[in-house]
Backbone as a printed PyTorch tensor [residue, N CA C, xyz], in Angstrom:
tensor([[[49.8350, 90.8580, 27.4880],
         [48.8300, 90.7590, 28.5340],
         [48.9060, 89.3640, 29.1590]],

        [[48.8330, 89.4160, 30.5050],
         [48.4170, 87.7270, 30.9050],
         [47.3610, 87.0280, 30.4280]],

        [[47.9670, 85.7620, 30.1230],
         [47.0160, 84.6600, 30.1030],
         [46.0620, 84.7500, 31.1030]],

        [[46.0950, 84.8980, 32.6460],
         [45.3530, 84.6200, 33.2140],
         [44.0570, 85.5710, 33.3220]],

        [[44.3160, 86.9940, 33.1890],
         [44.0700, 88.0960, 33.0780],
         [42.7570, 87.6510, 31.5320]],

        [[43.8820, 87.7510, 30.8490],
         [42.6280, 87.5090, 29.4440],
         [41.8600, 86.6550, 29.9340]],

        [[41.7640, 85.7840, 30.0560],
         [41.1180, 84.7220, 30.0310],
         [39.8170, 84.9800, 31.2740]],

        [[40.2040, 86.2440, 32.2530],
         [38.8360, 86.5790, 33.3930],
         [37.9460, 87.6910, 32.7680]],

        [[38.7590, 88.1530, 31.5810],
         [38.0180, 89.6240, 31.3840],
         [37.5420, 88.4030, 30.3840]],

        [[37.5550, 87.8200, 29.2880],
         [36.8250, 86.7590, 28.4780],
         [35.7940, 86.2690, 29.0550]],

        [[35.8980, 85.7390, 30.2430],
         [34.6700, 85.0480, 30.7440],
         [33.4260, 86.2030, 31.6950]],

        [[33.9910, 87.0510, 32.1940],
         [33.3530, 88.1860, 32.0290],
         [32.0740, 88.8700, 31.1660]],

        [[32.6860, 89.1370, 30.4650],
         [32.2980, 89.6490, 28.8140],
         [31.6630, 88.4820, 28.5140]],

        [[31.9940, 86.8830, 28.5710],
         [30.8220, 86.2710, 28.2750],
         [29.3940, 85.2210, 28.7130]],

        [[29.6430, 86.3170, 30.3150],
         [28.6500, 86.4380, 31.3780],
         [27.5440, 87.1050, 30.8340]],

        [[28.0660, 88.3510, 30.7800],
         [27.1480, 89.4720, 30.7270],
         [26.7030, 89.4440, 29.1790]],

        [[27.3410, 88.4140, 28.2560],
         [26.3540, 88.6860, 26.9260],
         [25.8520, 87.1490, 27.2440]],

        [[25.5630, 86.7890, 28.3330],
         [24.7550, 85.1110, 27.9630],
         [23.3670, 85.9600, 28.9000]],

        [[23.5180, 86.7830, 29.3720],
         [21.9020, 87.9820, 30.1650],
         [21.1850, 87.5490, 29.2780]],

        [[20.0120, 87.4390, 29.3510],
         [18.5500, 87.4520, 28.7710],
         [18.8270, 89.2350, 28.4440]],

        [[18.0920, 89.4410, 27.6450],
         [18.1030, 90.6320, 26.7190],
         [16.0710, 91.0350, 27.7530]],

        [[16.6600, 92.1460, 28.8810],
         [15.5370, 93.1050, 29.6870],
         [15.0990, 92.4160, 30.4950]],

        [[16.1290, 91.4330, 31.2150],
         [16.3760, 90.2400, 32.3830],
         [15.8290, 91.7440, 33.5990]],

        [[15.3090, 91.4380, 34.4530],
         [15.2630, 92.5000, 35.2200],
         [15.0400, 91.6410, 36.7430]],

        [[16.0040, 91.0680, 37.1000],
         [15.8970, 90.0830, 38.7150],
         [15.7500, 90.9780, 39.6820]],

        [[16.2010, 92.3660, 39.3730],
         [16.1460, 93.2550, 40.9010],
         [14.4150, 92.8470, 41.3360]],

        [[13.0130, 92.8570, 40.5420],
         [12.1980, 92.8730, 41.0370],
         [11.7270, 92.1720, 41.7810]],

        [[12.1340, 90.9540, 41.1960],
         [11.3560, 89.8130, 42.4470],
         [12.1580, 89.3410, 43.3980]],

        [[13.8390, 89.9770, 43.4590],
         [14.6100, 90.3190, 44.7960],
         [14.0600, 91.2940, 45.3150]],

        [[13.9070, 91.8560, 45.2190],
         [12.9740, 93.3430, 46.1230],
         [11.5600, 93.0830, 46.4740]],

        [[11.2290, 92.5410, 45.9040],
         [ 9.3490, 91.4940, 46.3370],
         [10.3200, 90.2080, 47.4030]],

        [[11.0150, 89.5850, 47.9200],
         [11.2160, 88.5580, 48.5340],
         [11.8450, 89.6220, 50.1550]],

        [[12.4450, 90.6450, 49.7600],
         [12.3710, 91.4050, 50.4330],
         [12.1100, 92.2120, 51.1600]],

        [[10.4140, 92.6230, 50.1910],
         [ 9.6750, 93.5310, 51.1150],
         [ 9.0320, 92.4390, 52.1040]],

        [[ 9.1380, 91.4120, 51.6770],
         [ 8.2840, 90.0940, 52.3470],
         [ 8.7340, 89.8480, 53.8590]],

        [[ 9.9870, 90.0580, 53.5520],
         [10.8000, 89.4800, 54.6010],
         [11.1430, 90.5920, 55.7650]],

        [[ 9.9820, 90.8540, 56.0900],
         [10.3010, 92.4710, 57.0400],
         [10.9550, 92.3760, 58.4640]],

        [[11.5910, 91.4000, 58.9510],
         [12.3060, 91.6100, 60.3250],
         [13.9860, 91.5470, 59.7810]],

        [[14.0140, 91.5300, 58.1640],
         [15.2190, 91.3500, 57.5130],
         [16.4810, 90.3540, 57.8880]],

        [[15.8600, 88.8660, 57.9880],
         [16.7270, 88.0410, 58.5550],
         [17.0890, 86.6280, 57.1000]],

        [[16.2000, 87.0630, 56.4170],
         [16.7810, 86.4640, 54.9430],
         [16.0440, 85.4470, 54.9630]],

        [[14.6700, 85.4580, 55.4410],
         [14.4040, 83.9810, 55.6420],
         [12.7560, 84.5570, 55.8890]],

        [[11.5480, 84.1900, 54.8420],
         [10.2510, 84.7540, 55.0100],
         [ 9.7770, 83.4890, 55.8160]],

        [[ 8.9960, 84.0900, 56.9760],
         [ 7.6910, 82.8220, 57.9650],
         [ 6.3760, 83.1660, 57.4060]],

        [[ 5.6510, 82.0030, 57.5060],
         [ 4.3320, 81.7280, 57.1480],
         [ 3.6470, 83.2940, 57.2290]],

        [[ 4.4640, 83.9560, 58.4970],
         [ 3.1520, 84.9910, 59.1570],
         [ 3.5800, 86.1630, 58.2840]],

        [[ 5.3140, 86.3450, 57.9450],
         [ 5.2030, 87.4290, 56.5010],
         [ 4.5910, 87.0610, 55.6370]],

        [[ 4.9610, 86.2420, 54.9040],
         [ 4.0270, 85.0850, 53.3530],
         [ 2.4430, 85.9060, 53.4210]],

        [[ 2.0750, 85.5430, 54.7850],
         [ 0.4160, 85.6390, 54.9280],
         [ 0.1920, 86.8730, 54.4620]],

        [[ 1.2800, 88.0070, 55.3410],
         [ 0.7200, 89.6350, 55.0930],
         [ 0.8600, 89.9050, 53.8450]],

        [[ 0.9840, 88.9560, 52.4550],
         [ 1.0740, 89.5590, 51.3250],
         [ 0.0570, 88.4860, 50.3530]],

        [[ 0.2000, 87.2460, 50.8900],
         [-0.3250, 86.1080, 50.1550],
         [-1.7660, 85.6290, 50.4270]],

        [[-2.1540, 86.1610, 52.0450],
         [-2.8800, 85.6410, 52.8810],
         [-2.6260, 84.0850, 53.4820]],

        [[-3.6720, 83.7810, 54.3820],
         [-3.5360, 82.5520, 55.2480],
         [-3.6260, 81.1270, 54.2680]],

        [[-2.3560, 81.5010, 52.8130],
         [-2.6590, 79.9690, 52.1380],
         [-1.5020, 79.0030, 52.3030]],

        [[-1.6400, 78.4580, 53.4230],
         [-0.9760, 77.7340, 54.3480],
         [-0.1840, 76.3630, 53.1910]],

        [[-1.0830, 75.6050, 52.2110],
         [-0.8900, 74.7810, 51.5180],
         [ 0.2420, 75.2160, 50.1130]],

        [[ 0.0060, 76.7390, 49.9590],
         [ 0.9450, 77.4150, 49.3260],
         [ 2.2250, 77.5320, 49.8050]],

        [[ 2.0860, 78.2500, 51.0030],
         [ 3.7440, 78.1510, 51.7120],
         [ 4.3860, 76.8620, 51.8960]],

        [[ 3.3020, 76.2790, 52.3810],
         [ 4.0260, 74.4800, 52.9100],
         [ 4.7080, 73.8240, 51.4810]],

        [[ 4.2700, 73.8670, 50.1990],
         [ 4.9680, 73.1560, 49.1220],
         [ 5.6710, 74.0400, 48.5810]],

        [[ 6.1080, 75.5030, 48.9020],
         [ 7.2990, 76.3810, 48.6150],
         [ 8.0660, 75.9820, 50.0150]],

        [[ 8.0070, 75.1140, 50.7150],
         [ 8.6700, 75.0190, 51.9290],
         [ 9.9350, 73.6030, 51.7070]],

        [[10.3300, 73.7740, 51.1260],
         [10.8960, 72.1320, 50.5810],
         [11.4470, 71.4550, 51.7700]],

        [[11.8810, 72.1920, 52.8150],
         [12.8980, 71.4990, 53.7840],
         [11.5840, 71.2370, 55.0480]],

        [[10.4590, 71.8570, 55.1870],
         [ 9.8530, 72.0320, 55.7370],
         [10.4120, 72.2750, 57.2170]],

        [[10.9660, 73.6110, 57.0800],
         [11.5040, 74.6470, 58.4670],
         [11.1110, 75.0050, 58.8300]],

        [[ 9.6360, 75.5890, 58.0220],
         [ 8.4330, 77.0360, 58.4890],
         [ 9.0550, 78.0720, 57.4880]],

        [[10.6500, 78.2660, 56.9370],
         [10.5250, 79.3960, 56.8220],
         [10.9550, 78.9690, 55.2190]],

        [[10.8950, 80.2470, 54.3980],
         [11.4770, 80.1570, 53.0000],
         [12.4020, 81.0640, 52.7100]],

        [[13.3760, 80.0660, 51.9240],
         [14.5820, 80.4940, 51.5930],
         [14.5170, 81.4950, 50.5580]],

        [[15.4020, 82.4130, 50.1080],
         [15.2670, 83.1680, 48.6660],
         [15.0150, 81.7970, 47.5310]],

        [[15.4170, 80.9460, 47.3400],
         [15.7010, 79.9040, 46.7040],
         [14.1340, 79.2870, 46.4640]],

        [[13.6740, 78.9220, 47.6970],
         [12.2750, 78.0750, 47.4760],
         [11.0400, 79.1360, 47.7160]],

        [[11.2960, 80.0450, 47.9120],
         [10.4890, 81.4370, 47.4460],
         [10.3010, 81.6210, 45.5910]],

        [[11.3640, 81.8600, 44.9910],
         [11.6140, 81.5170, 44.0000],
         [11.6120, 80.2480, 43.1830]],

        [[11.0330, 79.2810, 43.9030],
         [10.8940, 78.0180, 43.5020],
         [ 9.6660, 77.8720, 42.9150]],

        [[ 8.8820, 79.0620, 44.3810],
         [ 7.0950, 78.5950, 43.9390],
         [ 6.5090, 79.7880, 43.0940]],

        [[ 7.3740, 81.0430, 43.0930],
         [ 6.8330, 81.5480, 42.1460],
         [ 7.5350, 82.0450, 40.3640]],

        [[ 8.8240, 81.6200, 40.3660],
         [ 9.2580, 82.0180, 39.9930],
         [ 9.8950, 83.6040, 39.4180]],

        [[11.0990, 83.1190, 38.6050],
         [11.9360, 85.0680, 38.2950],
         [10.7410, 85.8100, 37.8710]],

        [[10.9790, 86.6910, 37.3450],
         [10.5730, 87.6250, 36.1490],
         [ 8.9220, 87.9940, 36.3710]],

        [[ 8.6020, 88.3650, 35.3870],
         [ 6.7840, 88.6360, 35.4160],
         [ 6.4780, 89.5020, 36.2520]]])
């Protein structure tokens, strides 16, 4: 077998056993999603609101770059994975 070959199915295999044991990320990708309803990858204050309401001081310190909008990244910043 190749070296190079072994060595991708190895790191592979020890991807998927370093998982948290009932890791389940689809959910709060699919919550950043329903958020984001004109589907441009990027939630504004005025989606945030229709789920969070008008807490302006909430979005603004999940806002790190301060753009207006939130990234998957600083979405996930302020509330974090899982739960």
């Amino acid at each position: 077998m190749n070296k190079i070959f072994t060595t991708a199915i190895l790191a592979c295999l020890l991807t998927v056993l370093a998982m948290p044991i009932g890791a389940d990320e689809t959910k709060d990708h699919i919550c950043f999603r329903a958020l984001d309803t004109d589907k441009d990858g990027l939630v504004t204050f005025e989606e945030f609101a229709q789920h969070y309401g008008a807490d302006e001081a909430r979005f603004k310190t999940a806002d790190a770059d301060q753009d207006g909008r939130l990234t998957h990244e600083e979405y996930h910043g302020l509330l974090g994975h899982g739960g």
